[in-house]
N, C-alpha and C positions, 0 to 999 in steps of 0.2 A: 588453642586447639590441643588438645589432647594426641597422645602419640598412636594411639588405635586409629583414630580420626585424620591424624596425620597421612598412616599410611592407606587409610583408605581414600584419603582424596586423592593421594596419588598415584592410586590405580586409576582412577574415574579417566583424566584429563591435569594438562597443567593452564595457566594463562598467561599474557603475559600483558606490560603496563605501559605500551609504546607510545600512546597517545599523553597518559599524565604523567609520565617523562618529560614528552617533549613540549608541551604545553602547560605546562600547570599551571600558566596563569588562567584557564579555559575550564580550568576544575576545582574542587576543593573534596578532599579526602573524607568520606563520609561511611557509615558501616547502617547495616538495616538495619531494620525494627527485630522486634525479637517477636516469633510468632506462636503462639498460646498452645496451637497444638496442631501441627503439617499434616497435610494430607492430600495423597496427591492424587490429582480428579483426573487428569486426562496428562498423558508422554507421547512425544512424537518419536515413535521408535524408527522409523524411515528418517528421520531427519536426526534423531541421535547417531544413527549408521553410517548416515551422509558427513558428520563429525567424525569420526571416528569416538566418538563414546558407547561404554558399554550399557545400552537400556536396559538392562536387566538390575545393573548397579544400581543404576539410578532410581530405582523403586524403592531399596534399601531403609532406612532410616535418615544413612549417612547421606545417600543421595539426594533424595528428598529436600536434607539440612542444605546441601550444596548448590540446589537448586532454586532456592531462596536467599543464598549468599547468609544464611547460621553459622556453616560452616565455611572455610574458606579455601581454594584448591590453591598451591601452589603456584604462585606468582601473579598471586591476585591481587591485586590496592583497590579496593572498591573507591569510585568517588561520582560526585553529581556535577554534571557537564552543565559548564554558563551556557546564555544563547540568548541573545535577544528575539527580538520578533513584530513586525506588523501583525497585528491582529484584527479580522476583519475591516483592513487599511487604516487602524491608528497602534503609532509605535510604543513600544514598552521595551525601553533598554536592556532590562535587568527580566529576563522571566528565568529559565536554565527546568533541570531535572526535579522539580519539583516531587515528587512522587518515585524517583525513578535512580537508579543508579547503574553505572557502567561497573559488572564485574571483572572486566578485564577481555584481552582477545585472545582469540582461539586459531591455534594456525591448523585448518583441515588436511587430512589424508593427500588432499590436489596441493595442498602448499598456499591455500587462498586463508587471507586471515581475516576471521570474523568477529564482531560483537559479539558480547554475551553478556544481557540487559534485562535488569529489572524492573517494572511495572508494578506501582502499589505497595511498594516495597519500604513506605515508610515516609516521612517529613524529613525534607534539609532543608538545610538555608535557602532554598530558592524555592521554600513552600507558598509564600506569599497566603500566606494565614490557613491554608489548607489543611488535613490531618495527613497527608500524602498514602493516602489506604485506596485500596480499590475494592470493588466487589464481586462478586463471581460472574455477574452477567456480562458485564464490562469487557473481561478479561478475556469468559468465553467467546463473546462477538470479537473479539481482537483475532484470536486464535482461529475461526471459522473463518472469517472475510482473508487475511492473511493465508490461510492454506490453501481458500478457492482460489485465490488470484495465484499463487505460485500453480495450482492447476492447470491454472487457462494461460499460460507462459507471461505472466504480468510481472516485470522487475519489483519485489516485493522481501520487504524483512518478513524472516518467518517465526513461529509461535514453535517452542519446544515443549513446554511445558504449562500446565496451570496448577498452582497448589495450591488450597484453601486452609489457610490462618485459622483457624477455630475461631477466631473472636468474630462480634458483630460491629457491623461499622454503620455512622447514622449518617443516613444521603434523607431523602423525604419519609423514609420509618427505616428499621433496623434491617439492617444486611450481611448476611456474612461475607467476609472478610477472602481475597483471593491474593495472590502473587503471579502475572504473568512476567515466563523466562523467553525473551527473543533475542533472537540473532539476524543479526545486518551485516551487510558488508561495513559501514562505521556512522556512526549515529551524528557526521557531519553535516548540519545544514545552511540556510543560506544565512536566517539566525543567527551560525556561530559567528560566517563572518561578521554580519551586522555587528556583533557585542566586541568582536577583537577591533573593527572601527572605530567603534563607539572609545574605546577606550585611551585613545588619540597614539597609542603605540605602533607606529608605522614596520617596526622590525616584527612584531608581535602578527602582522598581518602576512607579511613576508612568511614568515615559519609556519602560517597554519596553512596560506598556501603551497609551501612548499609542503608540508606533511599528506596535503590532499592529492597535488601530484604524483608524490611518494605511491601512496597507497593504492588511488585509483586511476590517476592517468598518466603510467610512467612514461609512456611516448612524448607527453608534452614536454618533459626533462630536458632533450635535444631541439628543442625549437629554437626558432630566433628569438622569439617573446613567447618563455612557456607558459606566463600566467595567463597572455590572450587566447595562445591555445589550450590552456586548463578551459578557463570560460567558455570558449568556443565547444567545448567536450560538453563540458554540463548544457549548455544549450540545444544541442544533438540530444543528447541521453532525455531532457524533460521533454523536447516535442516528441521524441518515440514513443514514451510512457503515458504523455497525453495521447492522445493518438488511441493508444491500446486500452486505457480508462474509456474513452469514446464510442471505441469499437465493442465492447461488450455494457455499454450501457451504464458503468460505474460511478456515483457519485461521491467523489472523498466528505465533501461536508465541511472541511474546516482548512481549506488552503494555505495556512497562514503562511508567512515565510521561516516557521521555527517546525512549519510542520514538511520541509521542501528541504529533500536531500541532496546533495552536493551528486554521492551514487547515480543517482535516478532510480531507484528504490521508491517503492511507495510509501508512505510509515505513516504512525499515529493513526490507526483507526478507530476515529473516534464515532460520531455522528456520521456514518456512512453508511449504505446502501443502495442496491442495484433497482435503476429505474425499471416500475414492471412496462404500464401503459407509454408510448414513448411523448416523450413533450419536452420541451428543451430548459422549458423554464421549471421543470422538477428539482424543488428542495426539499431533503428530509432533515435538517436541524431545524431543532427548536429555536434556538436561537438565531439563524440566520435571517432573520425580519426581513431583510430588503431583499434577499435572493441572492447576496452578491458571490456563492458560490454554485449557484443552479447549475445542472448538468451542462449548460449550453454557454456558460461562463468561462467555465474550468480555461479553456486554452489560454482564454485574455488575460485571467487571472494569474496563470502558468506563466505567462512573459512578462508580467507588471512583477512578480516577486523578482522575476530574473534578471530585471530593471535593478532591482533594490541590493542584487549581489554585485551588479557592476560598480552602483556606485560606491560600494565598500572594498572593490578591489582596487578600482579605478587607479589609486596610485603604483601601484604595480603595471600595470599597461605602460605606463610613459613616465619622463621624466615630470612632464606640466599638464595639467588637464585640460588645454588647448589643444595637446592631442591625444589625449588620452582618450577625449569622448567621441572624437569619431573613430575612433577605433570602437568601443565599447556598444557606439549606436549600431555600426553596419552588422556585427556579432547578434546582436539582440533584435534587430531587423528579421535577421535568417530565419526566426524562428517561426512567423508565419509559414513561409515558403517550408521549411522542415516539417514541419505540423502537417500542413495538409499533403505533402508527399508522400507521410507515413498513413495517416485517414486512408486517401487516396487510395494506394497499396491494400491496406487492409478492407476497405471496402470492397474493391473490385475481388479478393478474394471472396468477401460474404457474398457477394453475387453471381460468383461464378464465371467471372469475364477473364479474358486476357487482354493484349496489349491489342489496339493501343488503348490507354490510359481512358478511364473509365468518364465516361460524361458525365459531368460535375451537375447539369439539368437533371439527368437521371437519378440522381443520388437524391437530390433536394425534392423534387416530385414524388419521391416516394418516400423519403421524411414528412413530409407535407401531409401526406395521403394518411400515413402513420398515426402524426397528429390527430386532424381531423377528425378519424374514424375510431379512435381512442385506444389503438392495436397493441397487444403486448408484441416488448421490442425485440426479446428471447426467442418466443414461441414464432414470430411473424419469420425470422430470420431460419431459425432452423427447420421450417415448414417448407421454405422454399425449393429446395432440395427435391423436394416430393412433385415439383410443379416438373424439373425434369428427367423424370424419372418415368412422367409422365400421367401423372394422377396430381390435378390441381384444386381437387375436392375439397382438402386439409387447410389450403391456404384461405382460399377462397368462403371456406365458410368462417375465418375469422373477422369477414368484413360487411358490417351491417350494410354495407349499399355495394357489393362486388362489382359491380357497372366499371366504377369507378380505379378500382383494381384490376380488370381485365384491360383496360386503355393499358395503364402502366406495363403492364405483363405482357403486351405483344411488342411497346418498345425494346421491354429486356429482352424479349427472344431473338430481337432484328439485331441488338448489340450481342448476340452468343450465335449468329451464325454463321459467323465464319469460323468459328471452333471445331477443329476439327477430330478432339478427342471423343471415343465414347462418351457416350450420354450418365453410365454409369460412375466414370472416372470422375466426371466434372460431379455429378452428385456427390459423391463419397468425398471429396475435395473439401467440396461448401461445409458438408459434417464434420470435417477435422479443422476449422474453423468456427463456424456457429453451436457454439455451447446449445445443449439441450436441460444442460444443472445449472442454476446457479445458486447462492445462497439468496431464496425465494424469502422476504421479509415476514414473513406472516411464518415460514418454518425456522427461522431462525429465532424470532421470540416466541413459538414456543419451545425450541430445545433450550434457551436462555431463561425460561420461566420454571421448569421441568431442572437444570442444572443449579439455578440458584433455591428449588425444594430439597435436592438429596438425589434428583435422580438425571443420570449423565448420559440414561440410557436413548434417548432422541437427541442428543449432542454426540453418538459415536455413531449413530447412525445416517446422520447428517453429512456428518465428516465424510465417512463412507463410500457415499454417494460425491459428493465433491472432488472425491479424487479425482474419479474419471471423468470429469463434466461432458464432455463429447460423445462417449460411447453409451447408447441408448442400450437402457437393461430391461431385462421384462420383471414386472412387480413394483416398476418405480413410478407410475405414473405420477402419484400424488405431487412425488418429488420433480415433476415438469409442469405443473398448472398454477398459474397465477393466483391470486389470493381473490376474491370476489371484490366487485366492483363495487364497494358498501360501507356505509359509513363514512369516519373523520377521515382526513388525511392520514397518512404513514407518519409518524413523527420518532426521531432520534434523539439520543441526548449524551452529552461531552461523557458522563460517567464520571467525573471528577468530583 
């Protein structure tokens, strides 16, 4: 690095390399690709702020270089994180950062220390034949689902950046070439433990848990057995996040367990998408053939990974696995009961109920109804609102046989009358809850169709809109209506 470049990275930001310190058996030191000609498509200047980085810099040349890891800011060691993984429930020891590199963390303005990760950034050794390139659509779908769920309060890595490589990259015809920059709280997941297991290093597992304590759950430090309350933590944290993926319709797509963060962060969005019409058994991956990550999967799916971190801690709980596993069982038990108290919770909010605790018949009667009558799950939730408010016109004519919807709707009214709030409060409530935006599949490809020609201008307007998903604006209809009922299926694809 040159000394111009020098001192320009160290205006930007510094990082720092706490993780491939303390683990380098978990990493191996690797530098990007070098990219033909930067250019940078879209900056989160709110979430630059949120770092305390300068977005203005970052537009620069030099920032741009930095934001691809060209250049490199002080106290950076760029490397590619091991990790194993279940995939689609068969094991693969050896997968890691394929495509991807950790620049280093970032400690923000609040004193919280974040990731700062590359995407596309090139082949390492954990390319597993791949060219480790991405391409603009990819990166921008990364960046879009990533920012709506930070919207709609979803624990989620965020998208700071997208830069496009000048080069073309060959997937099914030629592509140009992108670089997504995110940030996490740490790009630990259940994976890494799997691969520090896998490796028959018992001390090695010790240290990554203790580093994951360290960083995300320093309370469990002072426990009797902090690695059971480490896991007890991560088990809290994935039924909330399930839960919240549920409550807004969300389908991740590729659950694996290298894609399931220690955090409770969402990450890896790959083949992802928001359920329009509601049905449980909705998948949009191409590849997901049997369903086994459908909308209505996710939670079971969500505790069978968290199955798979137990038994990679499992010797940390006890001295023998005689007790170690029921210790590991009753933790990983909870997670039903956790799961559906947060649903629960959130549900009765989308409906507008209070206490006591919403009727579990009521809920499922009107999933049913949902199904059946093929209703979008957005538009159906945030219409309701309008029923009391007292105009149930709106709702009502979303359903080809309302008969059937009117039964339902005088049960919800018998469970809200003893609420003794205005009728207004309780509306406006359901509205700060049930999204009116979401990243609607049919506008997302095409600002992904439109950003991978040259033009970014439906990808910032998208964005836009996303920010505020709850507050209904006048002009934005298009941005609330489902995509026609017509045609193939929705289908996603890994982008890899």
């Amino acid at each position: 690095m040159s000394d111009s470049a020098s001192i320009a990275a160290s205006a930007l930001f510094r990082l720092d390399d706490w993780f491939a310190r303390e683990l380098p058996e978990l990493c191996q030191p690797w530098q990007a690709s070098a990219a033909p000609s930067p250019e940078l498509l879209v900056l989160n200047t709110a979430l630059a702020d949120e770092l305390g980085i300068d977005a203005d810099a970052l537009r620069n040349a030099d920032g741009v270089a930095m934001l691809i890891g060209q250049q490199l800011v002080p106290g950076s060691c760029p490397v590619a994180q091991a990790y194993a993984g279940h995939q689609f429930g068969g094991y693969s020891p050896r997968l890691g950062d394929g495509r991807a590199l950790l620049l280093g963390e970032l400690i923000d303005p609040n004193g919280r220390r974040r990731d700062v990760h590359l995407k596309g950034s090139g082949r390492t050794p954990f390319a597993r034949g791949g060219d480790g390139k991405a391409a603009i659509g990819p990166m921008l779908r990364e960046y879009i689902i990533s920012e709506a769920m930070h919207a709609l309060d979803i624990p989620t890595t965020r998208s700071l950046a997208v830069v496009s490589t000048g080069e073309q990259i060959a997937r099914d015809t030629m592509l140009p070439g992108a670089v997504l920059t995110r940030i996490a709280a740490s790009h630990l997941r259940v994976g890494t433990f799997q691969y520090a297991s896998g490796t028959g290093d018992a001390a090695l597992v010790r240290r990554l848990a203790d580093y994951a304590i360290a960083r995300h759950y320093p309370q469990a430090a002072d426990a009797e057995n902090p690695y059971l309350e480490m896991y007890t933590a991560v088990v809290e944290a994935q039924a909330s996040l399930l839960a919240r993926w549920m409550l807004v319709g969300f389908v991740h797509g590729v659950m694996n367990t290298d894609n399931m963060t220690i955090s409770g962060e969402t990450i890896d969005y790959g083949p992802c998408a928001f359920m329009d019409r509601y049905n449980p058994s909705t998948v949009f991956s191409s590849i997901d053939h049997g369903g086994r990550y459908a909308y209505g999967n996710q939670p079971g799916i969500a505790q069978w990974n968290l199955a798979r971190l137990a038994e990679a801690m499992l010797p940390l709980f006890a001295a023998n696995a005689d007790d170690a596993i029921p210790l590991a069982t009753e933790v990983l038990q909870s997670f039903t009961e956790l799961f559906h108290g947060h649903w629960a919770a959130g549900m009765r909010a989308k409906l507008g109920l209070v206490e006591p605790p919403v009727d579990a018949a009521l809920v499922d009667d009107l999933l049913g109804l949902l199904h059946m009558q093929a209703i979008d799950y957005t538009t159906f939730f945030r219409s309701l609102s309008n029923l009391v408010r007292g105009n149930g016109d709106p709702t009502r004519a979303l359903f080809a046989d309302p008969n059937a919807f009117d039964e339902w709707a005088q049960r919800w009214s018998a469970a809200r009358s003893d609420d003794a709030r205005p009728a207004h409060d309780v509306a406006n409530a359901m509205d700060r809850v049930n999204p009116i935006y979401i990243p609607r599949n049919h506008l997302v490809e095409a600002a992904l169709e439109a950003g991978t020609a040259g033009d970014i201008g439906p990808f910032g307007q998208l964005i836009d809109v996303l920010a505020q998903p709850f507050d209904e604006r006048p002009g934005l209809q298009a941005y609330a209506m489902p995509a026609r009922a017509e045609g193939a299926p929705y289908r996603t694809f890994c982008g890899t």
